[in-house]
N, C-alpha and C positions, 0 to 999 in steps of 0.2 A: 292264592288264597291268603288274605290278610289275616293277623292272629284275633281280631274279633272272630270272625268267622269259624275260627279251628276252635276257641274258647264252645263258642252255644253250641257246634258237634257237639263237642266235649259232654258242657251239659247237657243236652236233651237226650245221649249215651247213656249218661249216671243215671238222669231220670226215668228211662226208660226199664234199666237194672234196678233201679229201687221198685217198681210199681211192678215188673216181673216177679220178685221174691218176695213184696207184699201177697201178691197174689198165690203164690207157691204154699207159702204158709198158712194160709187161712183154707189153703183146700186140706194141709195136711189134720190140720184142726179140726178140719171140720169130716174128716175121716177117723179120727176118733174121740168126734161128741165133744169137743172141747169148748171153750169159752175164749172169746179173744178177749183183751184189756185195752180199751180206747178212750178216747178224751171228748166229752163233747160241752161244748161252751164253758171248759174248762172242769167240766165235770166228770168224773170217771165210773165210768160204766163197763159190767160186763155184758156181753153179747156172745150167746150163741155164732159160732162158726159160721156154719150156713146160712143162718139169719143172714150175715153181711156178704157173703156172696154172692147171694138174690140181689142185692142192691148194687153193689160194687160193677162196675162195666169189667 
């Protein structure tokens, strides 16, 4: 295995643990009624928990 190779493991690993504890969080939020803080076209919105779980895969 060439070190390109072991590198995109690598990342699509991180990626994979970033998008698991996105998700982790937003249920914990959204177990108690909370609001996430997110960016949308550069503009900052809050959003109900669950609202973005329905959306989110």
């Amino acid at each position: 295995m060439n070190l390109r190779q072991e590198n995109k493991e690598l990342l699509d690993k991180i990626q994979a643990g970033l998008k698991l504890a996105s998700r982790r969080l937003l249920e914990k939020k959204a177990a108690n009624n909370e609001t996430a803080v997110i960016s949308i076209n550069g503009e900052i919105k809050r959003i109900p928990a669950k609202d973005l779980l329905k959306i989110i895969p």
